[in-house]
N, C-alpha and C positions, 0 to 999 in steps of 0.2 A: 530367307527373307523375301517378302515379294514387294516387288515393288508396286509406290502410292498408286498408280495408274490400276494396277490391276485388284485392287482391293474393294470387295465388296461388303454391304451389310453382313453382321455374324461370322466374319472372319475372326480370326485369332490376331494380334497385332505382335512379331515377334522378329526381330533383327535387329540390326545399325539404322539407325538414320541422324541424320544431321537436325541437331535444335537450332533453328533458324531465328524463333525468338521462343521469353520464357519471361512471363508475365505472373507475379504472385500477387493474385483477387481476394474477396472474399464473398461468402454465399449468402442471400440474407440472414441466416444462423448466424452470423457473424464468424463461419467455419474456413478456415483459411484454404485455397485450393491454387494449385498451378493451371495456368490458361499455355501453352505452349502452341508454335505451330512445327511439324517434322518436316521435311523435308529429303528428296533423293532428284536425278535428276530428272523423273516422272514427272512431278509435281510434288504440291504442298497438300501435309492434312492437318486442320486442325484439330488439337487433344489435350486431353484434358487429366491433371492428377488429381482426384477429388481425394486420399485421403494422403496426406504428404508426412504425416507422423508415421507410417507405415516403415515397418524396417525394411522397406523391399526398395524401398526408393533412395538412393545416393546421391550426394553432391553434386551439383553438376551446373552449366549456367549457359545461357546464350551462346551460339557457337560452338560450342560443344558437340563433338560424335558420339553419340547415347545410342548401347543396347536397350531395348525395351521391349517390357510382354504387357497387354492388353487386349482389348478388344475393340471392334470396328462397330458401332453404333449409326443410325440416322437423327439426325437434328435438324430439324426445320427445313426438308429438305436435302441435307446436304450430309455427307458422311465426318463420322467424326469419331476420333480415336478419344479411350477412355483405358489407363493405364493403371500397373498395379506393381510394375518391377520397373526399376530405370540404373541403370549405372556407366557412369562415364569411360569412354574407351578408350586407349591409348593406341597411338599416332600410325602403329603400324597392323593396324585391327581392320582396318577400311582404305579402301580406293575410293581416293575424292571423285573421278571422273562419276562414280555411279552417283553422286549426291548432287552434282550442279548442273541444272537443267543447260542441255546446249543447243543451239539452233540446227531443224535437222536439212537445214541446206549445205553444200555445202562451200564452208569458208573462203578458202583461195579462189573458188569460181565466181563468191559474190566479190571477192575485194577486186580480183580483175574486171569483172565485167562494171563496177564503177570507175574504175582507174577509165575505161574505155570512153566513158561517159566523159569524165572529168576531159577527156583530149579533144572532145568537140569545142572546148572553149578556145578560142581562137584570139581574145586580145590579152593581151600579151601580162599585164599586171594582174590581172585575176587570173589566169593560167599560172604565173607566178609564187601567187599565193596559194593555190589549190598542190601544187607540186612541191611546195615545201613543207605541208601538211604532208600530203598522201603518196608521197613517194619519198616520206622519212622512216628507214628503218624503224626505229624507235619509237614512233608516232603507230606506225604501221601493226606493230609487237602489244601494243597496248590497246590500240581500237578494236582491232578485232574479235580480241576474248572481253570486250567488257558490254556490259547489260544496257538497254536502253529506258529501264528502270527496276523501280525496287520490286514493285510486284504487279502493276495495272498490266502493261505488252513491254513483249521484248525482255524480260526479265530473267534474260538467259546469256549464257555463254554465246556470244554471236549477233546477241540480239541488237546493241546500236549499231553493228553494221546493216544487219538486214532492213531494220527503220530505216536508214538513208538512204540506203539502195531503193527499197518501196519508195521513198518521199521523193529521191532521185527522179527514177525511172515515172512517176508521174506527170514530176513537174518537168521530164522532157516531153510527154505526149501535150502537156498546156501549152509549152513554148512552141511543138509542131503545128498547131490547131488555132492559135489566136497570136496574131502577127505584130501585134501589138506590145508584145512582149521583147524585154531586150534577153534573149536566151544567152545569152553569157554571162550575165547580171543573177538570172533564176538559177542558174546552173553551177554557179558559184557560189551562192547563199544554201542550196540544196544539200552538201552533204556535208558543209558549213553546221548546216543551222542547227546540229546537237552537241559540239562537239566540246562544249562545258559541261557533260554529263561525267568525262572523264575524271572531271574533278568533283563535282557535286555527288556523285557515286562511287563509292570504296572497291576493290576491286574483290571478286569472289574470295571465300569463301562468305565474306559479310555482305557483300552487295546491298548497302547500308549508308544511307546519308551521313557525309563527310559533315565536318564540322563548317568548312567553307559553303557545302550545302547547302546546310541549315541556315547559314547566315547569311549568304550569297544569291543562290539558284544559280541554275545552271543558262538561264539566257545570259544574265549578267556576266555571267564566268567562260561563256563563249564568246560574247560581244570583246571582254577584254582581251583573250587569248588569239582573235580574231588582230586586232586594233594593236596589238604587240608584233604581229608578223607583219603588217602591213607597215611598220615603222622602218621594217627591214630591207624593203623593195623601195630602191630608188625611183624617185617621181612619180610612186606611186598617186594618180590624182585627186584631189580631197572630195571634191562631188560623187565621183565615184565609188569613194570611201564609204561616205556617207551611207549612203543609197543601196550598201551590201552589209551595211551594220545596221539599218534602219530593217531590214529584213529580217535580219539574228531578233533582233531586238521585239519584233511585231509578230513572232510567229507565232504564237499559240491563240493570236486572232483578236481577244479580248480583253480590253485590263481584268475582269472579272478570273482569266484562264490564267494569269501570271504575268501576262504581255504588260510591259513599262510602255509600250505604244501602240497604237490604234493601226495599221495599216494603212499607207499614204499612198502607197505605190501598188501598180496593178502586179508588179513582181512578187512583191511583198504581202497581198493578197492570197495571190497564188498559192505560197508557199506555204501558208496558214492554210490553205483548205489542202492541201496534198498531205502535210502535217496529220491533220486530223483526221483526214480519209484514209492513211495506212495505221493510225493508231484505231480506229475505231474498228476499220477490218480486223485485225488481226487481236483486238479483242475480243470479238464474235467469234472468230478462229478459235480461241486461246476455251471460252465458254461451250463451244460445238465441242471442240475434241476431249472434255473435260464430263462428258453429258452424253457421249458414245451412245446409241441403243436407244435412248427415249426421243419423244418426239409430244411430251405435254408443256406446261409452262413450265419454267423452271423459278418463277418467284422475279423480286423486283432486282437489280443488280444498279447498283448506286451509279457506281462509275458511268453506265450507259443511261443511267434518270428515266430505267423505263423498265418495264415487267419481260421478260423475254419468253420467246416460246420457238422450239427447235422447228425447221422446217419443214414441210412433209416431202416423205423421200423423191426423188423425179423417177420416171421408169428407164430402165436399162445401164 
């Protein structure tokens, strides 16, 4: 099997891969066809069963660990698998680690060098709260392997950690550089400010919007999980409260982005641009290493509302 990353046009498509999702369309012939996307921990490709009456094709459904033979085709651009054999595989056929993409930093160096972070806060009820998050085994057991989403960044094993730590490690250099800021306040909303995705996102192998998700989002589902622990810390003070849940609450910048509130506070600001400045990097990231070798446009890509085109190389 090789994996998605190394797959070129007119390859053969032939191994395990994980069906990630499995969508049954139809073509204007009114010809019924599977839309699937595969997955391994490379990356995703999308493919496609165009004749599904085929005896070659078996049973099989979302989540699912599928052998499969096909071929590797381009599509507007982009590669994309076209299949003719599929059958579901049982449990002891595959190593999950090869199917679920995982962040390639590494883990215990990002969770410590935020813990590190986290110790610079100095009064004493946001230290509080910050330490009964992140110095909870348990807490600790679950942040680390789970995704900071389903598929835009971070969408990997590791990956809500490395988003805080980047959102982190930002919004320390905004708190070093404008004095203005209360950095104990930034710095406790900072690796705060995702941490309802734990619940708004299913944990691998589906890495898939929870039903509280769907219903909830994940600011709302932080702001409470936030607003739960602080019930826990004596004299914890309400202004204060306020003012670090007005954060959770304001981060994605715009109501238009999800935000229930507008940014009120220069803290709160902050964090919405640190926010968005490690999600946008590290979707450029995620586009650049995914586009290896070229250097034309790559087409328009929704998520960024803009046509991209790779860099040209620098010398040496």
């Amino acid at each position: 099997m090789k994996f998605i990353k190394d797959l070129t046009e007119g390859d053969n498509l032939s191994g395990i891969y994980f069906c990630k999702s499995k969508n049954e369309l139809k073509t204007k012939n009114d010809k019924t066809y599977y839309s699937l996307m595969l997955q391994d921990k490379t990356g995703q490709l999308d493919t496609k069963v165009w004749d599904v009456t085929s005896g070659g094709i078996g049973d099989f459904d979302a989540g699912d660990f599928i052998e499969v033979q096909g071929q590797v085709n381009r599509y507007q651009q982009a590669l994309q698998g076209s299949l003719f054999r599929v059958r579901k595989c049982k449990d002891d056929e595959y190593d999950l680690a090869d199917y679920m993409p995982v962040s390639d930093k590494n883990i215990e160096d990002m969770y410590n060098e935020l813990l590190a972070i986290i110790d610079t806060v100095k009064t004493t009820y946001y230290k509080a709260l910050l330490d009964a998050f992140f110095k909870n085994p348990d807490f600790k057991k679950k942040f680390i392997k789970h995704s900071a989403a389903k598929s835009i960044h971070h969408g990997f094993i590791g990956g809500l950690l490395e988003h805080s730590l980047g959102v982190t490690k930002i919004c320390q250099f905004i708190a070093e550089n404008y004095p203005a800021i209360n950095h104990d306040l930034l710095i406790t909303a900072a690796p705060l400010h995702d941490i309802g995705k734990l619940e708004e996102i299913n944990d691998f192998p589906a890495n898939d919007y929870s039903d509280a998700g769907q219903l909830l989002g994940h600011i709302y589902i932080g702001a409470h999980m936030i607003n739960e622990q602080i019930e826990k810390i004596p004299d914890f003070p309400e202004r204060p409260k306020n003012e670090l849940v007005h954060c959770i609450l304001a981060h994605h910048g715009q109501l238009e982005f999800g935000s229930p509130k507008l940014p009120a506070l220069i803290e709160a600001e902050a964090l919405a641009m640190a926010d968005n400045l490690d999600a946008k990097m590290e979707t450029f990231t995620e586009i650049i290493d995914a586009n290896k070798g070229r250097t034309d446009w790559l087409g328009f890509k929704k998520v960024l509302d803009s046509n991209v085109r790779l860099t040209t190389p620098g010398e040496g």
